[in-house]
N, C-alpha and C positions, 0 to 999 in steps of 0.2 A: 638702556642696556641691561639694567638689573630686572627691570620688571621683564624684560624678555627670559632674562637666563632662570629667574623665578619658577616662569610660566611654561617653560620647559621642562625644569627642577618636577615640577609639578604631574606633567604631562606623563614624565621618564617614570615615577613612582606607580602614577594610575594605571601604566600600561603592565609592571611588576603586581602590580594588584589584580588586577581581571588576569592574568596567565596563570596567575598562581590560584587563584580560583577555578577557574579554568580546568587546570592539573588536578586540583582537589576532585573536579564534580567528575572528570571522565576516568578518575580509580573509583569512583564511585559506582558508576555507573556499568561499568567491567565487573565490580564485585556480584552488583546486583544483576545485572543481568548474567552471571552464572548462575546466582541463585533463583532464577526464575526458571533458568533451561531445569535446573533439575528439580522444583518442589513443583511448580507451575502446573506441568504436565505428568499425568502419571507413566513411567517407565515400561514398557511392554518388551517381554520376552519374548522377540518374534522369532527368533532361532539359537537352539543350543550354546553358539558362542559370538552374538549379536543381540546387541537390546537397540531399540527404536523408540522415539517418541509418540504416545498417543494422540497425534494431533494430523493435520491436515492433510501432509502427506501419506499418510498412511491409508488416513480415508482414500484421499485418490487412487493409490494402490488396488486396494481389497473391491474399487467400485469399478477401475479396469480389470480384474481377476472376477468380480461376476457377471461384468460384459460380455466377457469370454465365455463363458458358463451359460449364458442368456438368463440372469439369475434378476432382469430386471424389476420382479417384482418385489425381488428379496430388499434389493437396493432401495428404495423406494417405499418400503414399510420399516420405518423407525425399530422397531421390535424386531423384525428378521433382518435384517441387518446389522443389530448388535446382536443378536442370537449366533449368525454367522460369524461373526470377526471373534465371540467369544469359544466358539467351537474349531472355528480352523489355526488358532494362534492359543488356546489352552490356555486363557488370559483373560481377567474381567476388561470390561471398557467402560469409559464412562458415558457415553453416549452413540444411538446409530442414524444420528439423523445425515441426508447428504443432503444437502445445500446448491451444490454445485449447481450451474447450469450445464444444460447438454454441450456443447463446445468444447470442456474438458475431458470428457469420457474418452474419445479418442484416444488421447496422450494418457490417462490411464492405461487404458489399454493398451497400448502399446510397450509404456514404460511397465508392467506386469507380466512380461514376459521375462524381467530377469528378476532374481531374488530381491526381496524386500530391502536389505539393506545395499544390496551393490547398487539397488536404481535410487536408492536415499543420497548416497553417494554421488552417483552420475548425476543427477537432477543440480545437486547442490553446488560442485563442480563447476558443471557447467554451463549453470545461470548465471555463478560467481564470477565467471573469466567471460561470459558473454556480455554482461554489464560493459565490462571493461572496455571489450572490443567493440559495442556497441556507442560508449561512448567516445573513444580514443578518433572513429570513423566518423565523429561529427566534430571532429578539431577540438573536444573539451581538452585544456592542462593536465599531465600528468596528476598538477596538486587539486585539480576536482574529480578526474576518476578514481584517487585512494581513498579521498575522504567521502566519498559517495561508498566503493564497496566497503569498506570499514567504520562504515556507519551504523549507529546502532540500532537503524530499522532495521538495515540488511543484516547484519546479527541476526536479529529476531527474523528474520528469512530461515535461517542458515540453522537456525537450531532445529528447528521442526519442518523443515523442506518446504516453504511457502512460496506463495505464487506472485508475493510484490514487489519483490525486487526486477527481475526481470519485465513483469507488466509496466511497472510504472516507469522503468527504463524505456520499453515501447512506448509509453506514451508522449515521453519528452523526446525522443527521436520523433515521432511524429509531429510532432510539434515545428520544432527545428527544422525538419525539412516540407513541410506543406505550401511553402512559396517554391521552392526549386526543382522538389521533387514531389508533386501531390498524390500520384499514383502510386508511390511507396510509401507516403505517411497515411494513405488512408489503408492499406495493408497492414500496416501497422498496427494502427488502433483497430482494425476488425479483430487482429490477435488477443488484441486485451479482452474483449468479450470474453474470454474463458474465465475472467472473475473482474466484472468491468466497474469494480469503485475508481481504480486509478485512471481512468479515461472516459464516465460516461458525462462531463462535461464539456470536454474538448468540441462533440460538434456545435457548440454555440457559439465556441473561440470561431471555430471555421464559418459557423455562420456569416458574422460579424465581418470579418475579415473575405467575405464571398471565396472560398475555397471549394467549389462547388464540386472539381473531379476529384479531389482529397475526402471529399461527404459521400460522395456514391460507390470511389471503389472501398471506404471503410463498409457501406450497406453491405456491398458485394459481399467482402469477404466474409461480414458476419454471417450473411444467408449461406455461402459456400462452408462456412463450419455447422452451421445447424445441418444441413442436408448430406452432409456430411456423416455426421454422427447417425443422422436418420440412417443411411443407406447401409452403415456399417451394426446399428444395433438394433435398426428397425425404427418406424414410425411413432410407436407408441411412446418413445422417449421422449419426446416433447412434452404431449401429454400427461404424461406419469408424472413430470417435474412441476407443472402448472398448478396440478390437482394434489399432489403430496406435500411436493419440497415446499409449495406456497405455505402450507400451514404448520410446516417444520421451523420455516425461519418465522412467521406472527408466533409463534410458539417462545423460539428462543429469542425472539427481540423483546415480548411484554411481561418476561418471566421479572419477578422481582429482585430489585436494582442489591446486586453485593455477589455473584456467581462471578468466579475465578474469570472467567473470558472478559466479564461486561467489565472488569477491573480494568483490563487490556485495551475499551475501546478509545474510540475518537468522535464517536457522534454527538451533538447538540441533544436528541432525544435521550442517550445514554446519560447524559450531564443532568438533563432535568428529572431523569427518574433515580438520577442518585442526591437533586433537592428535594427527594419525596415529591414531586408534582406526578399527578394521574396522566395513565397512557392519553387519554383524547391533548391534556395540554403539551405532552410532551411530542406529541405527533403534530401539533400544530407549531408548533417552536420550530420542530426539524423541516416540517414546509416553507416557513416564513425565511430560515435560514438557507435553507434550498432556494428559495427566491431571487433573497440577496446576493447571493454567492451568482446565479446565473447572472443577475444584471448587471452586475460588478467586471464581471469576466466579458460579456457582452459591450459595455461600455469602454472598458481596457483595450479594446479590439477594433473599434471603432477612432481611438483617438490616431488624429495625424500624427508622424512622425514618431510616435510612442517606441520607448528600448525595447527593442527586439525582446531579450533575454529577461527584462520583467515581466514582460506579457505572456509569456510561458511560466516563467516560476510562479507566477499570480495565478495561472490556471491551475498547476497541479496543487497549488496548495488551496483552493475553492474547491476542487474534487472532493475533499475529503467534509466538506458540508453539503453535498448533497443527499451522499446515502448514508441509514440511519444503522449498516450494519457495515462496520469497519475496523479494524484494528492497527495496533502498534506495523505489524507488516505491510500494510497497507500504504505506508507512509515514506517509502523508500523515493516515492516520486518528489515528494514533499522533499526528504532530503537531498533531491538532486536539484530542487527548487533554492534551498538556502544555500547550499555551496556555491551555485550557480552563481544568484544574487551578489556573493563574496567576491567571485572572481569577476566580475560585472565593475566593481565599485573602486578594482586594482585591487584586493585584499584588504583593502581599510576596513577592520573589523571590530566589533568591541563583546563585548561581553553578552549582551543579547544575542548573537553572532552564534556563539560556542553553546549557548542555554537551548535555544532551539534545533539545535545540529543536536545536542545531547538527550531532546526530551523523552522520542522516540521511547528513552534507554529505563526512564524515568516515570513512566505513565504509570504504570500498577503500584511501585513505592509512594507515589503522590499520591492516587485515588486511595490507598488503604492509611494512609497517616493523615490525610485531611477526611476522608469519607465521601467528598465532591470528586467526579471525573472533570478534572481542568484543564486536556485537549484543546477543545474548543478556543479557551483562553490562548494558550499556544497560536493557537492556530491564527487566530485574529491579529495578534500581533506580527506575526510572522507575512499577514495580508495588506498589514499595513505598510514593510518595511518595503513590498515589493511596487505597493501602489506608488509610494513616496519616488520609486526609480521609475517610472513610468514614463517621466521627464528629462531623465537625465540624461547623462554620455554613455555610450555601450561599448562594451570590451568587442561586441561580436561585428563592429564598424570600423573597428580602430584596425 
């Protein structure tokens, strides 16, 4: 009886210790990531009594406003394109390169019909409450749809109008429903194509798992967004992105490792060019780790009876080892992954639990106080916790 009450004694203390840690790392993390919203990015005056952030969303803005314009060549040369955004907003930028693939231009477009910040607004809105309802309509808990949109990926969504929250929402609704309902989770994930880190592994999950009308209607829909974009800004836009944006992003990927964004990433190649290793090694790392993460996900997918809800969180978080251009936004899937996990396990949580739900928050204070991007690390662990549930009992059975 004593050594029980001890060991209890014991228990009651550890569990006052990681909370309280806990509480420490996420004021932490609230501080720091205000101070990233505002030194991170440079501030742009886009109207008289409206400031906006220099960053993604905007870009999508100003590349729907010379869609409109037919200005795609403008778009499309690095130089006229920050020439543009610094002539029609009276505001330096720091860079005009667009990245995007065709599939987003649309929704530029579209969203460019109202002013700069009321569509920053509406975007952020209502990504933020579609999350929600996107989750709530897959039976997730109240206490994993709050800590999914008040997480510090989504944060970092939310400050600069980014596209991961909501993508990588699609991608774990697809996921979710690709036994039940395969013809809407492969719609799904053809969505995510408009920026597809948070989904371009998934069809190996589907592979695995033979989800073959969830594989074709995602084809479908990707080809119905390119021919799409084709019909409404013309053919050349495919082209233009192949031949431009291709050497915009080998541009910003092998630029040397310490620029404000590469602080922000998550990739394996980012990590080794911030050990000083040469692009050829650091692009073979990100392959080898591309490898791994497919077979892994491949093999997760094939085991009998394997937990539902690991098999998914184990995906979105191998996503983020494929592509070698990714960031803290990007990760949103990731954290619908770790909560997920949580409520999977009944909530038995411990402190690794709350570090990886927080890291997201934490990525640019870690890579500039140690000099290493250690992501990756995160990540691995967080790969492990999910393999380990692989086996186990699942909340989404019970």
């Amino acid at each position: 009886m004593a050594e029980t009450a001890r060991n209890e004694y014991v228990t009651a203390i550890l569990n006052v210790v990681q909370a309280a840690v806990f509480a420490v790392l996420t004021l932490g993390v609230v501080y720091l990531s205000y101070n990233v919203a505002m030194v991170h990015g440079d501030i742009l005056a886009a109207y008289p009594y409206y400031k906006m952030p220099d960053a993604d969303f905007t870009n999508v803005w100003c590349a729907g406003m010379l869609a409109r314009q037919h200005g795609l060549d403008v778009l499309y040369s690095s130089q006229g394109f920050l020439a543009w955004k610094e002539a029609y907003f009276h505001h330096p930028f720091g860079s005009g390169d667009w990245l995007y693939p065709p599939p987003i231009l649309p929704l530029g477009y579209i969203l460019s019909f109202m002013p700069l910040p009321v569509a920053f607004y509406v975007w952020n809105i209502g990504t933020f409450l579609g999350i929600g309802v996107v989750l709530r309509c897959l039976r997730m808990p109240w206490a994993v749809v709050l800590l999914v949109m008040f997480s510090p990926a989504e944060y970092r969504c939310l400050c600069f109008g980014q596209f991961g929250g909501m993508l990588g929402c699609l991608a774990f609704a697809g996921l979710m429903l690709a036994e039940r309902r395969p013809v809407m989770a492969g719609v799904m994930l053809g969505l995510v194509t408009m920026k597809p880190q948070p989904g371009v592994i998934v069809p190996i999950a589907w592979l695995a798992a033979r989800r073959w009308r969830a594989i074709v209607a995602a084809g479908i829909t990707c080809a119905a967004l390119i021919v799409f974009a084709m019909l409404l800004l013309g053919p050349r836009v495919v082209s233009l992105y192949f031949t431009n944006s291709a050497a915009m992003v080998a541009r910003t990927m092998q630029a040397p490792f310490g620029a404000a964004y590469q602080t922000n990433g998550v990739s394996v190649y980012w990590m080794l060019r911030s050990l000083g290793a040469s692009n050829p090694v650091s692009y073979a790392c990100q392959l080898a780790g591309a490898a791994a993460a497919a077979a892994l996900v491949y093999r997760a997918w094939r085991l009998p009876g394997a937990n539902r809800i690991a098999q998914i969180a184990l995906t979105l978080i191998l996503s983020l080892f494929i592509m070698p251009y990714a960031f803290a936004a990007d990760m949103v899937g990731y954290s619908i992954a770790v909560v997920a996990l949580a409520w999977d396990r009944g909530w038995r949580v411990t402190l690794l639990d709350g570090v990886l739900w927080l890291w997201p928050g934490y990525i640019v204070f870690g890579t500039v106080l140690t000099g290493v991007l250690l992501t990756p690390v995160a990540l691995a662990a967080a790969s492990v916790v999910a393999w380990r549930q692989l086996k186990g009992p699942s909340a989404a059975r019970r």
